[in-house]
C-alpha positions in Angstrom: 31.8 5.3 384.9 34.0 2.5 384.5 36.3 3.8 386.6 34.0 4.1 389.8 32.9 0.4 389.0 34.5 -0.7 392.4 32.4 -0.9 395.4 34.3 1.0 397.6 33.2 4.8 398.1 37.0 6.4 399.0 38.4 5.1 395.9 35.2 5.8 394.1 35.6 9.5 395.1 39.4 9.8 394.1 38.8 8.6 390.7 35.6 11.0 390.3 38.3 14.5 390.6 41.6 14.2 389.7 44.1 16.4 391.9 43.5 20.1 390.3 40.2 19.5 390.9 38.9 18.5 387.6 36.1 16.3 386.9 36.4 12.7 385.3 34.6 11.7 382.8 35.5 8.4 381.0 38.5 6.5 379.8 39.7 5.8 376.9 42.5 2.7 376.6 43.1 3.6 380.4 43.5 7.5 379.3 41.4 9.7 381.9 39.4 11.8 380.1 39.2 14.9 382.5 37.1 18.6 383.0 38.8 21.1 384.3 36.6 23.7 386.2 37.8 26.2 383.7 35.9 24.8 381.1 32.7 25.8 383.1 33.8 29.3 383.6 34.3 29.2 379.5 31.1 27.6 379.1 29.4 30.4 380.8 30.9 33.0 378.9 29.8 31.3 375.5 26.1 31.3 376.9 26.0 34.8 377.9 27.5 36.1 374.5 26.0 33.6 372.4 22.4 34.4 373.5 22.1 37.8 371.8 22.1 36.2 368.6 20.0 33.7 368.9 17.7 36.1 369.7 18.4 37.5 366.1 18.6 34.3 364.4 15.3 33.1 365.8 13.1 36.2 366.5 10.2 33.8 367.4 11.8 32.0 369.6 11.0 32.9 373.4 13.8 33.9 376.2 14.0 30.7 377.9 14.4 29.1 374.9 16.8 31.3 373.4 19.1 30.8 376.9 19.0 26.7 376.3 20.1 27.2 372.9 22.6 29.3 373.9 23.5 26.4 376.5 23.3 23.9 373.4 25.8 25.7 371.5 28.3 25.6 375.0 27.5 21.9 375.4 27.9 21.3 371.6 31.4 23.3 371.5 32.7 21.6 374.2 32.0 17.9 372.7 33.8 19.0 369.3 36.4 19.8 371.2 36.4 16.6 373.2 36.0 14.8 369.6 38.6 16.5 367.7 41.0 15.2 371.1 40.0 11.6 371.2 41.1 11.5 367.4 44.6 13.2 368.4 44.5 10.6 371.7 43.7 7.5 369.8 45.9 8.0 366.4 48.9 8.5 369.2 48.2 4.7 371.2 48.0 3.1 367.8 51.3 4.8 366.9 52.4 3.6 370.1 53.2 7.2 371.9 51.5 7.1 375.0 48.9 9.3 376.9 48.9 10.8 380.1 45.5 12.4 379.8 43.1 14.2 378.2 41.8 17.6 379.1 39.1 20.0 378.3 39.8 23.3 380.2 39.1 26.9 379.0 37.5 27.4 375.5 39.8 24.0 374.9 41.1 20.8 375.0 45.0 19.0 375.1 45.9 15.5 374.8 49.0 15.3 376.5 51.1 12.7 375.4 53.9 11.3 377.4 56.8 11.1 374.9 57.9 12.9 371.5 57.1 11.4 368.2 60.7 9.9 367.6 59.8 11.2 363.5 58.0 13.9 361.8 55.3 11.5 360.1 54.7 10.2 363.6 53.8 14.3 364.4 52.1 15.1 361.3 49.8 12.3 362.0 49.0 12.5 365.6 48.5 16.4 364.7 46.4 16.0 361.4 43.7 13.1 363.5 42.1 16.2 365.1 41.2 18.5 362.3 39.9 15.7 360.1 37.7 14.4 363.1 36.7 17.9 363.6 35.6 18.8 360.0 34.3 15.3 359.3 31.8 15.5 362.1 31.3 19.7 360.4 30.6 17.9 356.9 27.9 15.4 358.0 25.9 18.0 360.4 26.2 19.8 356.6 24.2 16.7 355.5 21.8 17.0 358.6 21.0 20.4 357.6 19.5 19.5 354.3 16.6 16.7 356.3 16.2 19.9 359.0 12.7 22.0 358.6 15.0 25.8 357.8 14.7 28.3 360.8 13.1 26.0 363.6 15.5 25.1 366.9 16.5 21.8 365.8 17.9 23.6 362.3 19.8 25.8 364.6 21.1 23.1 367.1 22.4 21.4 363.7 23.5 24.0 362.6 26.0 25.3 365.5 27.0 21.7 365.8 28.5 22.3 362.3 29.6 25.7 363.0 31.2 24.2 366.2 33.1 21.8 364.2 34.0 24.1 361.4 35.4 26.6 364.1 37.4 23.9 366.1 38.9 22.1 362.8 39.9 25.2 361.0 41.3 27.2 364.0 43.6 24.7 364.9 44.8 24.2 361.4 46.4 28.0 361.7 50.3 27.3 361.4 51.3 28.0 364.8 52.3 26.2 368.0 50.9 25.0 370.1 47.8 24.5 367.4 47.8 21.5 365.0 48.9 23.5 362.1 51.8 24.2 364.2 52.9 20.9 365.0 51.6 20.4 361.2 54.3 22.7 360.2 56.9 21.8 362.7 56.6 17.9 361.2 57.4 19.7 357.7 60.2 21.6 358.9 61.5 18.5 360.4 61.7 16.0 357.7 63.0 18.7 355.6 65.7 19.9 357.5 66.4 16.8 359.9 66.0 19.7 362.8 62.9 19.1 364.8 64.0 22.4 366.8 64.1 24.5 363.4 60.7 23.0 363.3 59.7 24.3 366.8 61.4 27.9 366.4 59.4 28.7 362.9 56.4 27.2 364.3 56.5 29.3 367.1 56.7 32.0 364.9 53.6 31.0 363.6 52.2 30.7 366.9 52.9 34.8 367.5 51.5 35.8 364.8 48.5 33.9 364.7 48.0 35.3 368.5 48.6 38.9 366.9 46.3 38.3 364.2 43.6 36.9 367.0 43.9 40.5 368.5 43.7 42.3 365.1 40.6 40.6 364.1 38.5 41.6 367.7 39.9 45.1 367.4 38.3 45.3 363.6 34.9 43.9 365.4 34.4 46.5 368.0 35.7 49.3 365.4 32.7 48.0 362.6 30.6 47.6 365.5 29.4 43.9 363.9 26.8 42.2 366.2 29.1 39.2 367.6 32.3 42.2 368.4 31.9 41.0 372.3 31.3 37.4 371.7 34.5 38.0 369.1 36.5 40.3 371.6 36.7 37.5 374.5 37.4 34.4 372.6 39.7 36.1 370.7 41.7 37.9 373.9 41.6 34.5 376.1 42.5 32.3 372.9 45.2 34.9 371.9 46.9 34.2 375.5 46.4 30.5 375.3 48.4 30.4 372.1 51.0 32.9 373.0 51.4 31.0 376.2 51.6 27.7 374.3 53.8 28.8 372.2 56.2 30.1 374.7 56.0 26.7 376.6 56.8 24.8 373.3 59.8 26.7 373.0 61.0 26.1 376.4 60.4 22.6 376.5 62.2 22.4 372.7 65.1 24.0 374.8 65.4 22.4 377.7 65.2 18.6 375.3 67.9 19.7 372.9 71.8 18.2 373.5 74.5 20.3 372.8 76.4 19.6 370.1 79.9 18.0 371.1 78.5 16.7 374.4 78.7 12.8 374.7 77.0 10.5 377.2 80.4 8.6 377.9 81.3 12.2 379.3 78.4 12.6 382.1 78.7 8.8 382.7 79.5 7.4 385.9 81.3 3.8 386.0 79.7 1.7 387.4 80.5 -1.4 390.0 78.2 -4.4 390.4 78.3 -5.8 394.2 76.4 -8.5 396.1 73.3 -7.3 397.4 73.9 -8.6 400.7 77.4 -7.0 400.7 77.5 -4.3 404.1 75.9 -1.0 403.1 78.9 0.6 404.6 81.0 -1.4 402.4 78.7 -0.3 399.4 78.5 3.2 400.0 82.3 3.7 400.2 82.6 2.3 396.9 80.1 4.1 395.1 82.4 7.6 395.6 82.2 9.2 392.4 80.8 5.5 391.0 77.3 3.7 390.6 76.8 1.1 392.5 74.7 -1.9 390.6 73.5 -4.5 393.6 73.1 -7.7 392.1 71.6 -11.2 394.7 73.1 -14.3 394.6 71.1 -15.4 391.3 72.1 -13.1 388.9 69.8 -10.6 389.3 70.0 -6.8 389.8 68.4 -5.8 393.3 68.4 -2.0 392.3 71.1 0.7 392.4 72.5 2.1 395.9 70.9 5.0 397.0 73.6 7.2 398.4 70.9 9.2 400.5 69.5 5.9 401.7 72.4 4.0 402.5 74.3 7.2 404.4 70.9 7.0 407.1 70.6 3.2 407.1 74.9 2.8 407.7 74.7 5.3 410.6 72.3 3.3 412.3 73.3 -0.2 411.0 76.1 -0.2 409.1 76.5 -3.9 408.6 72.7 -4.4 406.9 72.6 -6.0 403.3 73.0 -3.1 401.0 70.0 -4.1 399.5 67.9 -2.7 401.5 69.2 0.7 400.5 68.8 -0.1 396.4 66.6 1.9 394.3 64.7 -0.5 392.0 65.8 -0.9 388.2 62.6 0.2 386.2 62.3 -0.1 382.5 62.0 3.9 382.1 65.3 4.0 384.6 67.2 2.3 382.1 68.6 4.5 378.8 70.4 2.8 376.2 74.3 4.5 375.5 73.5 4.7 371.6 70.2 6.1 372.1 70.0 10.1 370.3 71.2 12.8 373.2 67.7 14.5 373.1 65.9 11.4 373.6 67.8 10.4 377.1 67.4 14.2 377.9 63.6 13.9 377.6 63.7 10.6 379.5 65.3 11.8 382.3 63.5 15.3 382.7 60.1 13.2 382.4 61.1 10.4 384.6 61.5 10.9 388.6 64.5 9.0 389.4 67.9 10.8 390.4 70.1 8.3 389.0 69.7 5.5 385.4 71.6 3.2 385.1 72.8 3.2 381.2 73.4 0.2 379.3 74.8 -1.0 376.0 73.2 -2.2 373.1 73.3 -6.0 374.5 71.5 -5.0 377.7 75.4 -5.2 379.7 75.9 -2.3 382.4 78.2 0.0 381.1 77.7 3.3 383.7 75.1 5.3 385.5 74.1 8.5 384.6 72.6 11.1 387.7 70.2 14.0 387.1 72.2 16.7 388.4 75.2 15.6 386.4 73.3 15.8 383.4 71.5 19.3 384.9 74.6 20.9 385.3 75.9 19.9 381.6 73.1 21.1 379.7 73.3 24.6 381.9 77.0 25.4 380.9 77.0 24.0 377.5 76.2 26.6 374.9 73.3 25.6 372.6 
């Protein structure tokens, strides 16, 4: 692994789990790649429900062998999945939305990207890369099939490669959240409205019903008594919860990123006041009352903004230190831009840990500092 390439063994060991205890694989473009144990317990119960039919499909074919088919099949579902997310993962880098990681847990995988797609193409894109990887990969195991001797082990590995694929692309092409065909439809809702959240609520919509239908479908298995009705009743109970879960988070996170209408920046704005860094930190802290407070050194450049927590425990031991020693550095996601859309600074600043950003006009010039809680407290009392 590239990322144990280092020499030293405690870093080599940090890199191998990441800290829910998932396992590392690879990285893509400096995206970790991660297992999460869950995907082991899911693994296992593909291998135990899968076996009986195998056993059916290949009547010749002995127990052991029918268990490492059975494995195959767990091992073969689990790189579809991690295929159908490396084509979500790398369409979003080369449309510039960054990734934080990407995981395969439980019967599934999730690239989770690090910013909204600013436009519905953007999301139709990034959702659509997955499903066309998936089935791709479906239609050329299709091709394998016809060079395969019929009903031998190596037809049957091909063959639940293909099914693997078929499953993965198609499933997620249902038209609900948090599935592709839900972000699929929420990108359509989107550029035809203009309302990404209209987009969300009907595709969470979709999302309950395709949950629903999940639990429909096992309840008709186990009434026909088909031969797969247990391998059908569990993925379709835990993948009914992961999408009704999903769905629910979607929602919340839609609500919690939306601005109220009527609400402007310039109203949860600070002013802000630009003082020599070396200026006392009890002199800067009582100027920042109900202020930001922008340090800037003697050669034009910002030293960070006063931290009011800082500065109150460094002035009540040494009130006449530089105030730059109690700045907060300026970072390039701490800066929001005043003409910038209201749901876009309210996902920067829910995503970024910082308590205060300083905001800026459109020609870079300080022009107030917004603070978390200010903004907290806004989007709590506003109606929606």
């Amino acid at each position: 692994m590239a990322a144990t390439s280092e020499h030293h063994p405690s870093r080599a060991r940090r890199y191998v789990t990441t800290a829910d205890g998932g396992l590392l694989l690879f990285r893509v473009q400096e995206v970790p790649v991660v297992l999460a144990p869950s995907w082991w317990i899911g693994s296992l119960a593909v291998i135990v429900l899968y076996e009986p039919m195998v056993s059916r499909l290949l009547p010749e074919a002995g127990t052991l062998t029918s268990w490492l088919l059975s494995a195959a099949f767990a091992v073969l579902l689990g790189l579809s999945v991690l295929a159908h997310e490396l084509g979500h993962c790398v369409v979003a880098l080369r449309l510039g939305i960054p990734v934080r990681r990407l995981r395969l847990f439980l019967l599934g995988g999730l690239s989770e990207v690090a910013r909204t797609p600013k436009r519905p193409r953007q999301e139709g894109l990034v959702a659509g890369a997955g499903p066309v990887v998936s089935l791709a990969l479906a239609a050329l195991c299709g091709l394998l099939l016809l060079a395969v001797p019929g009903q031998s082990a190596a037809w049957l590995l091909v063959a639940e490669c293909a099914v693997a694929n078929v499953a993965v692309g198609v499933f997620n092409l249902l038209p609900g959240l948090p599935l592709d065909g839900g972000r699929l439809l929420r990108a359509g809702v989107w550029a035809l409205t203009g309302r990404r959240a209209g987009g969300t609520r009907a595709a969470v919509f979709g999302g309950g019903l395709v949950a629903a239908g999940l639990l429909v479908w096992a309840i008709f298995g186990l009434a026909d008594d088909s031969q797969d009705k247990w391998l059908r009743l569990g993925v379709c109970v835990v993948t009914a919860w992961f999408v009704a879960m999903g769905a629910g988070g979607e929602l919340a996170a839609e609500t919690s990123r939306s601005w109220p209408e009527g609400l402007r920046l310039a109203d949860l704005v600070r002013p802000v006041l630009q003082l020599p860094a070396e200026s006392p930190v009890s002199d800067a802290l009582a100027a920042s009352a109900g202020r930001g407070v922008v340090l800037v050194r003697a050669d034009g450049v910002a030293a960070g903004l006063l931290d009011e927590t800082e500065a109150e425990r460094l002035a009540a031991t040494s009130p006449h230190a530089p105030a730059e020693l109690a700045a907060q550095p300026i970072r390039a996601e701490t800066v929001l831009i005043a003409s910038e859309p209201g749901e876009d600074i309210a996902e920067r600043v829910r995503e970024t840990p910082a308590w205060q950003f300083l905001v800026v006009d459109d020609e870079g010039r300080p022009s107030g500092v917004l603070r978390r809680e200010d903004l907290r407290v806004a989007l709590a009392r506003r109606p929606r």
